[in-house]
Biopython code that builds the backbone (N, CA, C, O; Angstrom):
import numpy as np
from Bio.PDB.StructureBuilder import StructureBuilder

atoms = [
    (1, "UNK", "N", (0.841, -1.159, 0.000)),
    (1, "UNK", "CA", (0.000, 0.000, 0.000)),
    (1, "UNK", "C", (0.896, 1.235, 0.000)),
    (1, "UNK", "O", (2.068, 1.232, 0.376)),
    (2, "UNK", "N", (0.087, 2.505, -0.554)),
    (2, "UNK", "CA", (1.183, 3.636, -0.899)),
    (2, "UNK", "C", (0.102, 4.995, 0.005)),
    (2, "UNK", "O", (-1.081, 4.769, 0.260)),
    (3, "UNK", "N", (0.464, 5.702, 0.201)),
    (3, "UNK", "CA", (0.098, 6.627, 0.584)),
    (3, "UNK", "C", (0.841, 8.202, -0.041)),
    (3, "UNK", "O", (1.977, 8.675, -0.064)),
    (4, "UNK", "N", (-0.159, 8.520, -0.376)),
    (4, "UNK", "CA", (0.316, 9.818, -0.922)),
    (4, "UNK", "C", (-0.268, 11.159, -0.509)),
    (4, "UNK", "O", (-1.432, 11.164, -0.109)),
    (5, "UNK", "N", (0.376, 12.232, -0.559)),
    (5, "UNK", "CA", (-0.309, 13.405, -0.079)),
    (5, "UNK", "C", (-0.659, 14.428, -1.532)),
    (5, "UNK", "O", (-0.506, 14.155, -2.723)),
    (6, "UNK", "N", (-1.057, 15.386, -1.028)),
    (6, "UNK", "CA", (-1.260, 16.748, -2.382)),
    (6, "UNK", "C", (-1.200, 17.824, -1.948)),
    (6, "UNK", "O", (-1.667, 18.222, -0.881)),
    (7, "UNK", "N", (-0.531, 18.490, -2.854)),
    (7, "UNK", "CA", (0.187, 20.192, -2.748)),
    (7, "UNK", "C", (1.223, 20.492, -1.646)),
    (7, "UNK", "O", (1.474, 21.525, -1.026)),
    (8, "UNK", "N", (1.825, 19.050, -1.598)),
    (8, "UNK", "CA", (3.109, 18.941, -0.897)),
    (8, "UNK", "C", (3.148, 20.308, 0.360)),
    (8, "UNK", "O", (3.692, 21.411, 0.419)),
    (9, "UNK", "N", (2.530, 19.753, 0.972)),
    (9, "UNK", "CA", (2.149, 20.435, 2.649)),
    (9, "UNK", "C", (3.602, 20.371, 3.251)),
    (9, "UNK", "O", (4.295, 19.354, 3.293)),
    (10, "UNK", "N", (4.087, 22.097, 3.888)),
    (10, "UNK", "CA", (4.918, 21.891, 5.100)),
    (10, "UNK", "C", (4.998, 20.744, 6.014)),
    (10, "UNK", "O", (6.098, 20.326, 6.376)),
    (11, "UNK", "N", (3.545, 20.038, 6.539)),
    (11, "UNK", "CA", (3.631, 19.723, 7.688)),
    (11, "UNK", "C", (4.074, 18.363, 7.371)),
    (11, "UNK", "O", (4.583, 17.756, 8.313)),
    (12, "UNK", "N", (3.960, 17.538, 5.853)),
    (12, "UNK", "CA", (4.209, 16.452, 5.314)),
    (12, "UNK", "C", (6.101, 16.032, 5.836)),
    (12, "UNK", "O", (6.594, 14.905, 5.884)),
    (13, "UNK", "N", (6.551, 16.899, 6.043)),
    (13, "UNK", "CA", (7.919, 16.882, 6.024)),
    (13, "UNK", "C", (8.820, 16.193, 7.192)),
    (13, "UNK", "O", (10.002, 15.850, 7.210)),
    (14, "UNK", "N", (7.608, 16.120, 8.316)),
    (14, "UNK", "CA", (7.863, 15.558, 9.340)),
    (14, "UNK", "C", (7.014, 14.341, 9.258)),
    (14, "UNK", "O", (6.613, 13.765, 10.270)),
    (15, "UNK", "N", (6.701, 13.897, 7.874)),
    (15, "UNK", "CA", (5.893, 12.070, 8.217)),
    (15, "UNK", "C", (7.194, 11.210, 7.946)),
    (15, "UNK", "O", (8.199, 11.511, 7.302)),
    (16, "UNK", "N", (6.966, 10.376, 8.436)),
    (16, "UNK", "CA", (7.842, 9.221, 8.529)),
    (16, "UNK", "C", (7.200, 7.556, 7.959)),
    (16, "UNK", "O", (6.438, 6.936, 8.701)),
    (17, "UNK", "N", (7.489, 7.159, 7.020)),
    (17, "UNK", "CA", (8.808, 7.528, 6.034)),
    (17, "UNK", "C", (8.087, 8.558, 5.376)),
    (17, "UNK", "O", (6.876, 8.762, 5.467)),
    (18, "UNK", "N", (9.109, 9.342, 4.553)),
    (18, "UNK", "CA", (8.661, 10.656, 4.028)),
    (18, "UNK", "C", (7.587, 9.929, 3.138)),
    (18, "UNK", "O", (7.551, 8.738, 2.829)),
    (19, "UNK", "N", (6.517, 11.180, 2.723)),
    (19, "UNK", "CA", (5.721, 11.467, 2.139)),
    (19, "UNK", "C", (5.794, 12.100, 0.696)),
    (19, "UNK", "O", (6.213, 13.213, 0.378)),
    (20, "UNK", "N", (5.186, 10.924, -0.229)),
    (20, "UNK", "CA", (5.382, 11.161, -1.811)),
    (20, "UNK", "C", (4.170, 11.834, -1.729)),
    (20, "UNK", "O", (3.261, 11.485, -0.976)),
    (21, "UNK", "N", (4.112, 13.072, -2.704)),
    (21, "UNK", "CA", (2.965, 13.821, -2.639)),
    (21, "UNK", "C", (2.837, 14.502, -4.478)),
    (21, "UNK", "O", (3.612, 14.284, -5.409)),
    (22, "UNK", "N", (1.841, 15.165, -4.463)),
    (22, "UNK", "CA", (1.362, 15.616, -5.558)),
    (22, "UNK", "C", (1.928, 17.134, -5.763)),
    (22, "UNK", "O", (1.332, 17.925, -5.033)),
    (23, "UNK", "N", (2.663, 17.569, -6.359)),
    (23, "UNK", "CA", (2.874, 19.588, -6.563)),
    (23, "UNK", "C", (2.067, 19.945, -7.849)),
    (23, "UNK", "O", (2.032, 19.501, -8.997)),
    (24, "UNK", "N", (1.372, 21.032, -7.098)),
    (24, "UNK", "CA", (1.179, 22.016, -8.772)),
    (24, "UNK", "C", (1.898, 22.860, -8.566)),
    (24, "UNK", "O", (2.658, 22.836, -7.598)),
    (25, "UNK", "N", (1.844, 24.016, -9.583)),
    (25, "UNK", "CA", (2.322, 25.051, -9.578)),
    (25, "UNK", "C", (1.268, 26.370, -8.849)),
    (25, "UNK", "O", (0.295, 26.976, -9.300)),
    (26, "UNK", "N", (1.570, 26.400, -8.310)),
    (26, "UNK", "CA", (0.314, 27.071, -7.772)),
    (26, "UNK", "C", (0.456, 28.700, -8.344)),
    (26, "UNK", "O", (-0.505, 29.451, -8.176)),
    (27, "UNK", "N", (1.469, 29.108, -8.899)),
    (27, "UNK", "CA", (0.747, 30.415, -9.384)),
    (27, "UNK", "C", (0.702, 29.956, -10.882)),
    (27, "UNK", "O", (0.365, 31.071, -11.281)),
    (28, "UNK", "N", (0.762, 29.292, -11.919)),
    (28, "UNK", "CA", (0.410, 29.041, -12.693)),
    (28, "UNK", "C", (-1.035, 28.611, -12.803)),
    (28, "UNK", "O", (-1.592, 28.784, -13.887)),
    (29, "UNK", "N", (-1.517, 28.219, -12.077)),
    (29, "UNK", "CA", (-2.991, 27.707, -11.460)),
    (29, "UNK", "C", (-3.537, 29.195, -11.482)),
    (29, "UNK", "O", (-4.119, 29.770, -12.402)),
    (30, "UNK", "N", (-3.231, 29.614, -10.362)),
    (30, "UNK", "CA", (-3.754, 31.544, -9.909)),
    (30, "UNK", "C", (-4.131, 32.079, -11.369)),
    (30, "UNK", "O", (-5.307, 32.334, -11.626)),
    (31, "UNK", "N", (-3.038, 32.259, -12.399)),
    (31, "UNK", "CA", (-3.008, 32.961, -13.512)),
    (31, "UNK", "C", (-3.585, 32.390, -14.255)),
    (31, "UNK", "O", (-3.902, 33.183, -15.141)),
    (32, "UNK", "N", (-4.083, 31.080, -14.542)),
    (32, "UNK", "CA", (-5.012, 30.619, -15.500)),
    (32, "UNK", "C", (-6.456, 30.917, -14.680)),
    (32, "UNK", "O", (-7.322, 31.355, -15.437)),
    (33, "UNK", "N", (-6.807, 30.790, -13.521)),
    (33, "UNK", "CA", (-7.520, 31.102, -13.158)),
    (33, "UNK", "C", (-8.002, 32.772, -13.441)),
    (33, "UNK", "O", (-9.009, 32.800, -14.149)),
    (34, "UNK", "N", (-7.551, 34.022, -13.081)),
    (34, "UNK", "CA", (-7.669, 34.996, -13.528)),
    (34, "UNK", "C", (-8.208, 35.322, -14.953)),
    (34, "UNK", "O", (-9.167, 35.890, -15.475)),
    (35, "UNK", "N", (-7.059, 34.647, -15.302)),
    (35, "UNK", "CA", (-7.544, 34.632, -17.150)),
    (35, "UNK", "C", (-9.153, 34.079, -17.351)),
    (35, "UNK", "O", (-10.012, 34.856, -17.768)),
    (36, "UNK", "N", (-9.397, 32.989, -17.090)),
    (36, "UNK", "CA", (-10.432, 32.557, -17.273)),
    (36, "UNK", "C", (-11.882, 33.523, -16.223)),
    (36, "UNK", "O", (-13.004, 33.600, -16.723)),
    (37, "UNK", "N", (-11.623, 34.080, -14.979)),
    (37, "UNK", "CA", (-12.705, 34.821, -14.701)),
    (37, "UNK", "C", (-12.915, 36.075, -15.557)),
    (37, "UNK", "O", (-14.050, 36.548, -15.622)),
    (38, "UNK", "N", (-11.668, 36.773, -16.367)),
    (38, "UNK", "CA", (-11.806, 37.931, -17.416)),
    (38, "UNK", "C", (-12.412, 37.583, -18.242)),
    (38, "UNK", "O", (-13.239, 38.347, -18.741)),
    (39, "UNK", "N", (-12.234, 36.244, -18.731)),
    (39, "UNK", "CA", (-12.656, 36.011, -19.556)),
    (39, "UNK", "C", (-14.125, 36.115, -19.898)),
    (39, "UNK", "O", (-14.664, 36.747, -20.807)),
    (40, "UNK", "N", (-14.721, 35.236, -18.822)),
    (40, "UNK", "CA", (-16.295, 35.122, -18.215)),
    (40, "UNK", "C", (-16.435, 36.857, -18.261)),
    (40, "UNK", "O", (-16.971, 37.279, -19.285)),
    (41, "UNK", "N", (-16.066, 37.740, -17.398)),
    (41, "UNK", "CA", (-16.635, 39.061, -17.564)),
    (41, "UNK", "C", (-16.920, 39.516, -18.439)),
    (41, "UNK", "O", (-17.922, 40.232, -18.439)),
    (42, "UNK", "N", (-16.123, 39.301, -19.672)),
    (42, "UNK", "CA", (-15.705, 40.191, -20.840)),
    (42, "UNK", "C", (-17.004, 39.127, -21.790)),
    (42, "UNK", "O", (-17.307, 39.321, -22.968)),
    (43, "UNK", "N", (-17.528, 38.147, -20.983)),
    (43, "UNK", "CA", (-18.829, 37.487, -21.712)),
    (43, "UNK", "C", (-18.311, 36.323, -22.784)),
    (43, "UNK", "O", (-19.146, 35.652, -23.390)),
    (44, "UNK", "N", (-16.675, 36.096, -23.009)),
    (44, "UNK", "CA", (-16.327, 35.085, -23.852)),
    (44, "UNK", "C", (-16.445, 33.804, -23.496)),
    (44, "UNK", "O", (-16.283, 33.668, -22.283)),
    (45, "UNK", "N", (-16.731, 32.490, -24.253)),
    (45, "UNK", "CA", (-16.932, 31.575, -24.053)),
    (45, "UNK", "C", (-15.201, 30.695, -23.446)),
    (45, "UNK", "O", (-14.094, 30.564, -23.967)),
    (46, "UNK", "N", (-15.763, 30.316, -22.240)),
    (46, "UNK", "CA", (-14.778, 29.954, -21.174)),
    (46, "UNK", "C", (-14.728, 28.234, -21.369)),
    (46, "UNK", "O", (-15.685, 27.739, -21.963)),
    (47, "UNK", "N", (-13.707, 27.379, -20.914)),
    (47, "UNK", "CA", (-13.486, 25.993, -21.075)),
    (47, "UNK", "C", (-12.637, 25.510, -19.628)),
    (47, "UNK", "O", (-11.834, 26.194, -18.994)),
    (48, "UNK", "N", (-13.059, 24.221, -19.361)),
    (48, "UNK", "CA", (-11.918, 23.773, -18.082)),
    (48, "UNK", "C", (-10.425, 23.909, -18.686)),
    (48, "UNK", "O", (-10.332, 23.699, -19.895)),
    (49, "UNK", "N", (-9.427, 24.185, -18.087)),
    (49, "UNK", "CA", (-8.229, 23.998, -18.367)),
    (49, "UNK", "C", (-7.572, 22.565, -17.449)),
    (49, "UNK", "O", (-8.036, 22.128, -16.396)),
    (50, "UNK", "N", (-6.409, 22.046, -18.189)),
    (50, "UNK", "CA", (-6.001, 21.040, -17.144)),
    (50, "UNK", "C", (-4.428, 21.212, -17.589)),
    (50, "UNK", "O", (-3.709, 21.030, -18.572)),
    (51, "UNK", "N", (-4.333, 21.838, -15.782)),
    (51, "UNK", "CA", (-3.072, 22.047, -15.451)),
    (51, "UNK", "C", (-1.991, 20.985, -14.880)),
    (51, "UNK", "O", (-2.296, 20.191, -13.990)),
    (52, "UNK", "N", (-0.469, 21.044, -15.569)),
    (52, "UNK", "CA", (0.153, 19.949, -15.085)),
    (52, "UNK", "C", (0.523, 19.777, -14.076)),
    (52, "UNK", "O", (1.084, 20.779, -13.631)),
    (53, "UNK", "N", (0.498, 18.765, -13.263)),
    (53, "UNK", "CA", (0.878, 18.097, -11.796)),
    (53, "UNK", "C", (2.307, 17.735, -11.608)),
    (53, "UNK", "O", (2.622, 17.713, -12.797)),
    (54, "UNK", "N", (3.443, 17.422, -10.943)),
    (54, "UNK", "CA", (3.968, 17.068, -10.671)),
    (54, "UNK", "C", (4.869, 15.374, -9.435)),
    (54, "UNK", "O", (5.828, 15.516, -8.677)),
    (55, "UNK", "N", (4.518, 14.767, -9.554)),
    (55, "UNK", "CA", (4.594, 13.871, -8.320)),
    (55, "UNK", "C", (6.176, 13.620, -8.104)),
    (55, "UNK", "O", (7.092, 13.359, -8.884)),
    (56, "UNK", "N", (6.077, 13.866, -6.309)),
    (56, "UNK", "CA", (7.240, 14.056, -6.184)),
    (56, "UNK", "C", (7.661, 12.438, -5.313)),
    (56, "UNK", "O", (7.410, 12.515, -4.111)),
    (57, "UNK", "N", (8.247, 11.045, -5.762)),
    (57, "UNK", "CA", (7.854, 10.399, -5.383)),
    (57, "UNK", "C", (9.327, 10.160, -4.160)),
    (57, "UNK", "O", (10.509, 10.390, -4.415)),
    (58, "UNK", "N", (8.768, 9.660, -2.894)),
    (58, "UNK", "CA", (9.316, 9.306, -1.905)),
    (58, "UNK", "C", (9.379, 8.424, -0.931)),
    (58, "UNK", "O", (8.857, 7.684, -1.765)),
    (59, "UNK", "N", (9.476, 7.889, -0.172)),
    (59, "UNK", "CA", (8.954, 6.826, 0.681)),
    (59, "UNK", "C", (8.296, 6.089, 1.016)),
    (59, "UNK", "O", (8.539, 4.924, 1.330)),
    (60, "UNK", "N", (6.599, 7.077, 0.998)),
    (60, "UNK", "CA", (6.027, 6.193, 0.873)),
    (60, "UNK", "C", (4.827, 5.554, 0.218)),
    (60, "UNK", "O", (3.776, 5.079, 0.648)),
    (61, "UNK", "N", (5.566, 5.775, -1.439)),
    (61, "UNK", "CA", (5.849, 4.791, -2.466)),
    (61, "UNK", "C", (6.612, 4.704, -3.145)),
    (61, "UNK", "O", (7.327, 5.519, -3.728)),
    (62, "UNK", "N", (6.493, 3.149, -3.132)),
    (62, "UNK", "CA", (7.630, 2.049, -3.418)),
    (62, "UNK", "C", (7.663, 1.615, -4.523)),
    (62, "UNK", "O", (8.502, 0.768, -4.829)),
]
sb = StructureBuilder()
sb.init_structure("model")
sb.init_model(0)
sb.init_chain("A")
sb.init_seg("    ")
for serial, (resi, resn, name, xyz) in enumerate(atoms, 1):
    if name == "N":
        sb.init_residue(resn, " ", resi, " ")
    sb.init_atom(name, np.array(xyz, "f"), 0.0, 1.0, " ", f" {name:<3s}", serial, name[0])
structure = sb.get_structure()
């Protein structure tokens, strides 16, 4: 069994065995986000975006 976390949390740093977790980019996220509420204002037709993830793998999975 694997256990994984997401958006690679400070507090993850103290699990034992370390903790493989998920990163986004989080201001790349912010800025597509923005874009897309202008977008909506300005009345243009808006779409989900899918932003890339990162996995940062560690301990505990194997």
């Amino acid at each position: 069994m694997s256990v994984i976390g997401f958006d690679d949390l400070p507090f993850a740093e103290h699990a034992h065995p370390r903790l493989t977790t998920v990163h986004q980019d989080l201001k790349r996220g912010a800025a597509a986000l923005v874009e897309f509420l202008f977008r909506q204002l300005d009345g243009e037709e808006t779409s989900s975006a899918i932003l890339p993830v990162t996995i940062i793998g560690l301990e505990s999975s194997v």
